[in-house]
DRENDOLO-360160 format. One record per atom (N, C-alpha, C): x negated, y, z negated. Coordinates in steps of 0.001 Angstrom, whole numbers, plus 500000, padded with zeros to 6 digits. Layout:
N
XYZ...
//
This chain:
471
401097527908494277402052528806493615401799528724492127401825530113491466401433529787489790402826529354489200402229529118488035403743528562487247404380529479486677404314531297486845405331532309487064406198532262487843405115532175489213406024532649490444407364531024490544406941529358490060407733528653490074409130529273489144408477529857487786410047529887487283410921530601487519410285531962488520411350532790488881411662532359489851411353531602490403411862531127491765413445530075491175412911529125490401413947527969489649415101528935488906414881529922488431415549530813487639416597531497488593416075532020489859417270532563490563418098531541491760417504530018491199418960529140491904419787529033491108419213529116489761420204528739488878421417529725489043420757530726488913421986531850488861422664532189490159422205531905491173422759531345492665424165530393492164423308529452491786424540528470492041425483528794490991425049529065489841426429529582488691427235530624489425426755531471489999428047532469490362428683531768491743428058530726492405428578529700493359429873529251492921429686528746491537430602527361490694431216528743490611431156529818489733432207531352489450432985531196490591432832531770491327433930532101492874434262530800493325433632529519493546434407528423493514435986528408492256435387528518490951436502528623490413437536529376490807437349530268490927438591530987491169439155531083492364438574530775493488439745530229494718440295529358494198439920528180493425440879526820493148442155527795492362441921528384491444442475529281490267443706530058490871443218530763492283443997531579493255445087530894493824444341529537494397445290529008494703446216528328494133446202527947493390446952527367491939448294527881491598447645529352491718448755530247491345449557530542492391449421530651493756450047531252494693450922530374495348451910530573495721452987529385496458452231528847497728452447527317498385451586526922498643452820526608500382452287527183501175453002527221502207454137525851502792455241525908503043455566524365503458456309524457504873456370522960504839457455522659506156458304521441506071459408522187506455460805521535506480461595522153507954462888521365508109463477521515508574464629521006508368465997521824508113467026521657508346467683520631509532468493519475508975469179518400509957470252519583510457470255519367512049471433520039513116472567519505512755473538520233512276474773519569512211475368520754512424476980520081512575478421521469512632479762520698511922480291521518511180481446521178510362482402521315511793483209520289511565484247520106512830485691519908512276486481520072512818488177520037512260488431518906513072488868517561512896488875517163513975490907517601514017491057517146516036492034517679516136493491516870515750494558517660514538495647516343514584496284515789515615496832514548515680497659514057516587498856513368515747499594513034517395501271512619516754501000511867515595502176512162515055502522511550513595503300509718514364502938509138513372503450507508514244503917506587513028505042505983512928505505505264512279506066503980512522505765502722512067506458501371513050507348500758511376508425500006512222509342499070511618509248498344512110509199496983510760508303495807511079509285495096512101510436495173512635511430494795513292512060493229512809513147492700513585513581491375513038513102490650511929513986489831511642513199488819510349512797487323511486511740486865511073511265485822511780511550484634511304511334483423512218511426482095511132510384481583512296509625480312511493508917479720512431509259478473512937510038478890513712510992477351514850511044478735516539510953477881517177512493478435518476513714478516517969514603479038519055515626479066519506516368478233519090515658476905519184516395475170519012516387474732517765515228475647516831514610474642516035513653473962516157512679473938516884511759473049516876510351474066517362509648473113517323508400474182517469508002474893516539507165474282515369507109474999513866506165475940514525504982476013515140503974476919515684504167477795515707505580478139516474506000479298517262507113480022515999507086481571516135507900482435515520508732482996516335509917483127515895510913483272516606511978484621515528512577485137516441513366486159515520515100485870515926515177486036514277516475485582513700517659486901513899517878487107514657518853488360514635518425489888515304519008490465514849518283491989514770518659493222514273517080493788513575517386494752512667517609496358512964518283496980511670518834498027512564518178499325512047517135499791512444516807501309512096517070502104512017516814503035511086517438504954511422515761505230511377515690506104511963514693507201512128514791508833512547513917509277512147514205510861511811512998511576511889512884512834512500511926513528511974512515514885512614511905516085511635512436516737510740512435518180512845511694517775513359512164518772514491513519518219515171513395517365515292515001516542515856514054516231517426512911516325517659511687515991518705510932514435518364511306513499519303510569512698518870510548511542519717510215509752519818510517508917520879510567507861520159511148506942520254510671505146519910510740504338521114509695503383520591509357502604521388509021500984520860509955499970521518509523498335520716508477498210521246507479497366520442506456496780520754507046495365520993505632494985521388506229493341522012505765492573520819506694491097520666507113491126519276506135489472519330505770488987518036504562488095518161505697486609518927504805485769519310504922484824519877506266485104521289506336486023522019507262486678522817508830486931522339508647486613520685509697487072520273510712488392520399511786488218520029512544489343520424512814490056518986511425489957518126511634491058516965511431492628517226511215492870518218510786494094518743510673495147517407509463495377517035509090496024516275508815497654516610509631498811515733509648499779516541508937501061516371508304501635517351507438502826516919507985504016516960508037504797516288508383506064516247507932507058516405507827508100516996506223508927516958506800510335517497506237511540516448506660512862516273505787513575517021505997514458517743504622514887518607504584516625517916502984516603518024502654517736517226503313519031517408503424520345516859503880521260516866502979522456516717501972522714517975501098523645517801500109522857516738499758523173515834498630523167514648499538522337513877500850522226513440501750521622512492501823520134512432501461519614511195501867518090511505503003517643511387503727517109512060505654516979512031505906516020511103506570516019510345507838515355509558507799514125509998508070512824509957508567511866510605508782510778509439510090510357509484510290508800508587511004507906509610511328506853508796512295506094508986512104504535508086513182503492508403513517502692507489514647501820508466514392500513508253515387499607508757515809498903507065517114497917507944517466496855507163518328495889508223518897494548507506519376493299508081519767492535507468520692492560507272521566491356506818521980489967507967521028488984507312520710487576507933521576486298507545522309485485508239523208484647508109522620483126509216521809482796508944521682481679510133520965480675510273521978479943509549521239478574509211520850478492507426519604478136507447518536478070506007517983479481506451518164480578506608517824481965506783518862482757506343518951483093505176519912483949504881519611484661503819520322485948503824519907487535502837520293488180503310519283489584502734519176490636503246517837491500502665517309492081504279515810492431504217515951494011504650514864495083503831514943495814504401513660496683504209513392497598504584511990498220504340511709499673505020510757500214504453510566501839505264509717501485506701509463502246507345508696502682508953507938503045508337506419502495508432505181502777508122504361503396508659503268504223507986502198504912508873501039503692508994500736503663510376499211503051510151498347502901509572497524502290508932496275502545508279495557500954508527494209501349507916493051500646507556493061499822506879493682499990505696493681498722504636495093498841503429495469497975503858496908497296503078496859496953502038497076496855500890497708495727499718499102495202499574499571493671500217500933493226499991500808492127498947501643492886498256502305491645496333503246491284496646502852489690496906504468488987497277504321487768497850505304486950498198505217485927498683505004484834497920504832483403498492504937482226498030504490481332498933503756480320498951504153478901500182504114477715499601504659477552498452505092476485497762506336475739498979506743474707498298507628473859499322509083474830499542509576474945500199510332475386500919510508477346500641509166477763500572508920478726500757508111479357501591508289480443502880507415480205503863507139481815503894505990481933503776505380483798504103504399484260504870505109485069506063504472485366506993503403486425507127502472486680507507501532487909507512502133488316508579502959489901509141503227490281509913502471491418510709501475491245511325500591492758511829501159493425512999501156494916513184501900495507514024500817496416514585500122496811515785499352497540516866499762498026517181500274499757516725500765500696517739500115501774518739498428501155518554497351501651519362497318501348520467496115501894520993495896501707522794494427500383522528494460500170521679492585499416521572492952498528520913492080497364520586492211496383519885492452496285518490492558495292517528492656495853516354492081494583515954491082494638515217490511493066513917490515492725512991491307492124512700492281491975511153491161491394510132491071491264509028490832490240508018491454490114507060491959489192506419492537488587505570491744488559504564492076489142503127491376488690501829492842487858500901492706487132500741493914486415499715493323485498499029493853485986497856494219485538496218494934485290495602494548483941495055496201483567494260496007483133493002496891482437492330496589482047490585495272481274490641494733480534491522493472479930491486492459480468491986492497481501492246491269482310493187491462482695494079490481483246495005490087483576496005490541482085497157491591482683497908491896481173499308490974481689500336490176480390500717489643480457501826489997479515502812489858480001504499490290479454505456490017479001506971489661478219508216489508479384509004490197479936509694489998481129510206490920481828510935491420483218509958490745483525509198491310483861507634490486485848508184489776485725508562488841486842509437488863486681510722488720488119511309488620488107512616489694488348513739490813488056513168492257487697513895492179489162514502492324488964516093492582489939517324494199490257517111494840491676517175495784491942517371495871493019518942496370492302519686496227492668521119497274494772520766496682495398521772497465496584521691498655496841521970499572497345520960500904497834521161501650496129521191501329495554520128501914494610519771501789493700518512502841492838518194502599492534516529502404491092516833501497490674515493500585489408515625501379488389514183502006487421514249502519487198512939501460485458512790501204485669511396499702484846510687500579484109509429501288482655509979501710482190508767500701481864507296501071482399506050500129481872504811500026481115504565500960479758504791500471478341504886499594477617505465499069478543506465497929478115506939496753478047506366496511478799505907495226479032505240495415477859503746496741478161503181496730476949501530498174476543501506498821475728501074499945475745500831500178475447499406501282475054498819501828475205497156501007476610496120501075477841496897500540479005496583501763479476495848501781479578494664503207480351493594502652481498493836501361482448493493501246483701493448500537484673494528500313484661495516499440485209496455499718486993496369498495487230496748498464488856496765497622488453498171497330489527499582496951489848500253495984491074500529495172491545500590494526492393500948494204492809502416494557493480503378495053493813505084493808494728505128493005494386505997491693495058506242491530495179508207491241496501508781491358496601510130490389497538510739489787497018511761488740497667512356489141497792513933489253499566514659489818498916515623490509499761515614491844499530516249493416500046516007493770500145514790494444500901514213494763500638512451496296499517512782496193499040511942497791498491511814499062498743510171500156498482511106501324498257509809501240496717509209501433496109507969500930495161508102502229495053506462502702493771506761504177493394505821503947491706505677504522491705504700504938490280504371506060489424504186506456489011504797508140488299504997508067486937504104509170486763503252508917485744502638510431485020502816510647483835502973512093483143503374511954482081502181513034481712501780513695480699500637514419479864500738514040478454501037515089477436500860515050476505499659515731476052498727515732475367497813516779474228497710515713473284497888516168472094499164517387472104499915518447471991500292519061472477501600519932474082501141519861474745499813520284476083500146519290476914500030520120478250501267518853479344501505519032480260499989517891480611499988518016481555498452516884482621499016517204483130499656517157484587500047516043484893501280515763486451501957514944486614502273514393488147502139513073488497502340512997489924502347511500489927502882511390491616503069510236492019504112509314492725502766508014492260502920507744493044501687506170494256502288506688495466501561505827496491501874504584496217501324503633497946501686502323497798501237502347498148499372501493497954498958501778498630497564500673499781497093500889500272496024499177500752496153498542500641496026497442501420496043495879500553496039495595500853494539494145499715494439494007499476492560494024500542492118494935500502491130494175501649490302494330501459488697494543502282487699494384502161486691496435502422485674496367503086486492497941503699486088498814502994487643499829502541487757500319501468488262501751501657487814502533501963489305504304502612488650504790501616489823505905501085489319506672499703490405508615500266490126508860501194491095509860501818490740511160500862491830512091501273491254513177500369492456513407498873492126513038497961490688513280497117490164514657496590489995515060495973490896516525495995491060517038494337489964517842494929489158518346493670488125520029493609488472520174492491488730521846492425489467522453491023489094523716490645488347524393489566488030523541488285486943522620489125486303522150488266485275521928486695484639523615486631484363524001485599484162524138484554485378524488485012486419524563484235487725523199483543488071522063484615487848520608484203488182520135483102487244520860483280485986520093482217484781520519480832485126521927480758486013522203479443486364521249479052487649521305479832488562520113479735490017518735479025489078518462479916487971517335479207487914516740477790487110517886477344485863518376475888485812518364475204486913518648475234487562518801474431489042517437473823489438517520472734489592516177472389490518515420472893491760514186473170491393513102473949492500513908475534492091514052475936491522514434477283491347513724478318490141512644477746489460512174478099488572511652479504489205511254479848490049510857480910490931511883481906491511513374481658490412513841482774491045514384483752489555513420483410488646513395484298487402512590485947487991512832486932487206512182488279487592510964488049486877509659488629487292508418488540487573507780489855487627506198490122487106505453491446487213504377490102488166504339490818489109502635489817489786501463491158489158500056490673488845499155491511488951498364490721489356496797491602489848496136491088489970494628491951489692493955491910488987492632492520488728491575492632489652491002493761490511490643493343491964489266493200491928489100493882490317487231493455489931486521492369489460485801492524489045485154491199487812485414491220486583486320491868486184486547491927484505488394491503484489488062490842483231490099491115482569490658492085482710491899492292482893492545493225482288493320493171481634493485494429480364494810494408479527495410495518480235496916494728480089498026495901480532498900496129479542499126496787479450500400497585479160501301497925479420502743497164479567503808497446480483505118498108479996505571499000480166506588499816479996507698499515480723508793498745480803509772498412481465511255499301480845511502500343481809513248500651481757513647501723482531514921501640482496516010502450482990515839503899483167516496504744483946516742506070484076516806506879482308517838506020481650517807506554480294517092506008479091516046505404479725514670504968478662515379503639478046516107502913478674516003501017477852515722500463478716514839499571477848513639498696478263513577497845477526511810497491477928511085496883476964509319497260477132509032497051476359507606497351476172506697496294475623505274496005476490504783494700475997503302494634476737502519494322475955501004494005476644501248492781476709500279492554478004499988491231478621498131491467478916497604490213478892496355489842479182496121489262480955495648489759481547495390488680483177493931488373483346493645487526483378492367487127483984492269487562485217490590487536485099489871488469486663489781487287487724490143487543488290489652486959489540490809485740490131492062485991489236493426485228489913494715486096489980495533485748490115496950486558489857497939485744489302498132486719488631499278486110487418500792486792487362501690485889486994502955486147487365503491486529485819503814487090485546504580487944484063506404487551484142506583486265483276508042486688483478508417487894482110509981488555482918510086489346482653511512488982482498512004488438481269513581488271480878514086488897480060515827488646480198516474489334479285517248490536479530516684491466480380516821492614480888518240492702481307519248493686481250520671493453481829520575494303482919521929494234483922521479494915484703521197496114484875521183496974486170520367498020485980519191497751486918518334499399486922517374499468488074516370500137487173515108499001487282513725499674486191513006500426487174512125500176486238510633500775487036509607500633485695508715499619486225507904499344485479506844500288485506505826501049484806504997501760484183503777500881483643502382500171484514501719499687483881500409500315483676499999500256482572498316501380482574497577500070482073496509500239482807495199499154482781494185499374482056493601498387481746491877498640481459491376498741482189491506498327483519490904497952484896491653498178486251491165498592487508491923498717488682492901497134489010494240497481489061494789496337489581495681496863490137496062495722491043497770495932492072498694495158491473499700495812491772500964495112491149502401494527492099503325494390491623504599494522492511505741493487491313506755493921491468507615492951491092508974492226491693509275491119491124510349489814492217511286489964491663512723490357491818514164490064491191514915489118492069515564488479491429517135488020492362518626488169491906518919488079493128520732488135492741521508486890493362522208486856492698523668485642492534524395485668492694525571485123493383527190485301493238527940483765492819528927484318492496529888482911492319529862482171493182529777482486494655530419482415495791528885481384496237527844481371495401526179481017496380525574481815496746525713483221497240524895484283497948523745484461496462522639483809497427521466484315496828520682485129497635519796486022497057518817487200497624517480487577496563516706487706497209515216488338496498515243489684497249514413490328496034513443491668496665511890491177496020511144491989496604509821492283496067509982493757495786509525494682494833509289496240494859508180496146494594507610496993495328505939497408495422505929498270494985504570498535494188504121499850493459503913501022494851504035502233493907504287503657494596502899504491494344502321504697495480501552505897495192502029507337494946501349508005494278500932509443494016501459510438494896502340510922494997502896512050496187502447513277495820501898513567496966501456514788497186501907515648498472502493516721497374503243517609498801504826517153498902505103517452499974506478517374500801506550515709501248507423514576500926507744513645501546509149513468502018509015512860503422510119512916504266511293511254503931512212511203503259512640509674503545513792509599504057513850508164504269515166508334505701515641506744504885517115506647504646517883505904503960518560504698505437518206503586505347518938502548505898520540502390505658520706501526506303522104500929506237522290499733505074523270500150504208522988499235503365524052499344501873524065498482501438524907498896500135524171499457498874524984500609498130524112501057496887522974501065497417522692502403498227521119502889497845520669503851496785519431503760496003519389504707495483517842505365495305517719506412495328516228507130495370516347507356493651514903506576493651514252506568491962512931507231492183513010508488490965511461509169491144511094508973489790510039508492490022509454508546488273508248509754488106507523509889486736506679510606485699505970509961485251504932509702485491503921508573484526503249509807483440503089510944483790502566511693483356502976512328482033502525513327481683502459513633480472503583515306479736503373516052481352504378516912481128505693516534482328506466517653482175507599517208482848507837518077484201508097517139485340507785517903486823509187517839487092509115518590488208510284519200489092510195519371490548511046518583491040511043518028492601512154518953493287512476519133495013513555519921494621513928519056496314515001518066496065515760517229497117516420518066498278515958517989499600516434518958500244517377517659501458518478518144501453519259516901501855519315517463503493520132516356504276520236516898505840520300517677506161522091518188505503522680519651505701522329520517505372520748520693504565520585521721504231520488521856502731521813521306501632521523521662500720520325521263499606520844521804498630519346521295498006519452520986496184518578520351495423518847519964494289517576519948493714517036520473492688516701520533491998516062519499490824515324518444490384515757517184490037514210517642489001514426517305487810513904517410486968513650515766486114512329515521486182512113514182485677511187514393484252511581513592483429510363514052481908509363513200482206508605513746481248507141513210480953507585511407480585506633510572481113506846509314481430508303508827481557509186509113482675510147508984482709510912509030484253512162508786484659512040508837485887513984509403485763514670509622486896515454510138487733516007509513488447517461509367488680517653508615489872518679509309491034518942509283492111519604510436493125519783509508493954521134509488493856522226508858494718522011509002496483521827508396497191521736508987498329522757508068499186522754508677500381523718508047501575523257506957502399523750505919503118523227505053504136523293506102505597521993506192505699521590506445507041521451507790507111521224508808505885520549509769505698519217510412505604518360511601506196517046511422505796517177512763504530516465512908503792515725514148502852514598514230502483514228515045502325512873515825501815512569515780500710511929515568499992510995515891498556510254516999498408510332517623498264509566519084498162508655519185496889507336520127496928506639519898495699506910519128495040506862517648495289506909516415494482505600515904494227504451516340493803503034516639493520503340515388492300502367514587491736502552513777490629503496513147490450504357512907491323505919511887491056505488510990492118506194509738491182506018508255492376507210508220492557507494507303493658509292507479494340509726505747494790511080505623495060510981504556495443512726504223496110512638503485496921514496503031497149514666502136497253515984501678496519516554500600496481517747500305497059518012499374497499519619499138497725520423497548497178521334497582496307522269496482495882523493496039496176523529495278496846524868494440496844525878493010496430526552492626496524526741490976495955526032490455497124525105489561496578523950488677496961523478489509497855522875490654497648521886491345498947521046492257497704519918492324497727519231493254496925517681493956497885516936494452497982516015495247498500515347496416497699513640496593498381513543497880497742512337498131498532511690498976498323510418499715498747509892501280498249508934501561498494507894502493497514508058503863498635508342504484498270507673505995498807506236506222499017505889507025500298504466507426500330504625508635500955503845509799500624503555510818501362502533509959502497502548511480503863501786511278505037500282511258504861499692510275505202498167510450505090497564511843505905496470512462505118496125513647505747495790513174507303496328514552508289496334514302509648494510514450510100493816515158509289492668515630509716492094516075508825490712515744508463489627516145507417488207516469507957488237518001507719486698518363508179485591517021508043484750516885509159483336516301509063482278516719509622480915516860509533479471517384509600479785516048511151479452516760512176478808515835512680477664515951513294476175515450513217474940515321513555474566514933515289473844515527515898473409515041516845472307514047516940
//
């Protein structure tokens, strides 16, 4: 081959392959630009309603002590009397039923339960009380009919020496229920065993003395955790100071941490009577008290707002360390019915302790537990009892309007200001309504010579909340 015919030969690969690399480029180029096909697939799911069912409410029933009949047998819980309920719901349709009461006691704890109305979720309250005379057991205890749930917060109690507080759990399910216990006190976190795990058999109440787990506990808070059956879940606390009784009471749930924190139903009664109770030996514990407790890892500062329907008080920051609970005394105060107002740096629970006095010896405690957030229409139903009274407070900033719809029908109107609260007289053994009471916390109290009580309002937990469920 001459060395012409080589270069035209070398000459047209070249240009072969350049317009090769050309159209190579530009498929890459093409494709570059063009959306590049994919695959996916959408997870199968369907939004579901699930369907409501009866509305259900239990009262923690009798007050307990831990003896028999005789006295003897600290093991065993035994019930001291018996308490007397009203219950209500708003069709005039409804049933109760005692559960069987812990250690075959005859506290018969009682369920209440509203049965649905088509699509409608029914109305349903109620509320006991008891006035106790017997022996080193004496007061008066009283408390609302609770809805079930998952997880509790109770502020209260004691098991210092001759103070004894019961964990009371109530199963108004068909299935098991598995309790755990979280408790904290001025020294920490109590640990125990038996402290997790605790079986509450169905359609019956399980009572878990707190001395078990620690004793000489001044401040305990509880945390009620349930997998299972949901349960009602209370704390009974009894008082002897060495051979006299100095009071008893049932103490509710409170609310859960949060940042803004309202403790309405603060019952202050005979002042001067209490300042001598608490001179007295072993009585230092029957001064009035804020418990908190910080449920995170950090301090908190509070801020506490303490007063009356017509704004007297007092006002005062306090500091609590994380990871104990601390008791706030709270003196001076005359009588009268507060409601403390605390705003946090941090999520905490609260509750506060009063007592009352007479000439005569009649001593009595309450605990009042903080109030959640009402939303909507709440139903309450008034015990038997002396001086009750429905307290609605305002933590908020403008001024709301509730409108009290009583048995008979009539109705009231109740206007509360911006951080401020209301108080409405009500009857023993009445129920009423709260209507658009959206942003108001609520609470009732009742006072008598040597009998005091209180507890928190809650609207109904939603009956039913859409969920995706996946196959």
């Amino acid at each position: 081959m001459s060395d012409r015919r080589r270069l035209l030969t070398t000459s047209r690969r070249i240009v072969v392959g350049l317009g090769g690399l050309v159209v190579a480029g530009a498929l890459v180029a093409g494709a570059t630009a063009l959306p590049l096909p994919t695959l996916q697939t959408e997870p199968a799911g369907r939004l579901v309603d699930p369907v409501p069912v009866d509305q259900v409410r239990v009262c923690p029933g009798a007050v307990l002590r831990l003896s028999d009949e005789d006295g003897a047998d600290a093991t065993t819980s035994s019930a001291v009397g018996e308490a007397e309920a009203t219950t209500a719901t708003a069709s005039g349709e409804g049933s109760t039923e005692a559960l069987e009461g812990a250690d075959a006691a005859r506290s018969r704890p009682l369920v209440v339960t509203a049965p649905l109305e088509g699509d409608e979720v029914p109305a349903v309250s109620g509320a006991q009380s008891q006035a106790v005379d017997a022996g080193d057991v004496r007061g008066f205890a009283a408390s609302a009919c609770a809805e079930p749930t998952s997880s509790t917060w109770l502020v209260g109690g004691s098991t210092r020496t001759g103070r004894v507080t019961l964990v009371t759990l109530a199963n108004p399910t068909d299935v098991n229920s598995t309790v755990d216990l979280d408790v904290v006190a001025e020294q920490g976190t109590v640990q125990g065993p038996g402290i997790d795990g605790i079986v509450v058999a169905p359609r019956s109440q399980k009572v878990v003395p707190l001395a078990g787990f620690a004793t000489g506990l001044s401040s305990p808070v509880v945390h009620v955790t349930s997998r299972g059956g949901q349960v009602v879940a209370n704390l009974q606390e009894t008082v002897v100071r060495t051979l006299q009784p100095g009071g008893v009471d049932i103490v509710g749930a409170s609310d859960a941490p949060s940042t803004t924190t309202v403790v309405p139903g603060v019952v202050v009664r005979d002042p001067e009577q209490v300042a001598a109770v608490v001179e007295a030996d072993e009585a230092a514990d029957s001064g009035s008290v804020l418990r908190l407790y910080p449920t995170g890892d950090e301090a908190a500062t509070v801020s506490v707002e303490l007063s009356d329907a017509e704004g007297t008080g007092s006002t005062f920051e306090v500091q609590v360390e994380a990871g104990r609970v601390t008791d706030v005394p709270v003196d001076g105060l005359a009588a009268g019915r507060y409601t403390a107002v605390l705003r946090s740096s941090v999520p905490i629970v609260a509750g506060a302790r009063t007592t009352t006095a007479t000439a005569e010896g009649l001593v009595d405690l309450a605990w009042a537990a903080s109030a959640p957030e009402l939303d909507g229409d709440a139903q309450v139903t008034v015990p038997q009892g002396e001086g009750p009274v429905l307290t609605l407070v305002n933590p908020g900033e403008d001024v709301l309007t509730a409108t009290v719809v009583r048995q008979d029908g009539a109705s009231d109107e109740v206007s509360v200001p911006a951080g401020g609260s209301a108080v409405v007289d009500v009857v023993p053994g009445e129920t009423l309504t709260l209507e658009d009471a959206d942003g108001l916390r609520a609470g009732v109290s009742l006072a008598g010579p040597g009998a005091i009580a209180s507890w928190s309002v809650a609207s109904p937990l939603p009956a039913s909340t859409p969920v995706v469920v996946h196959p």
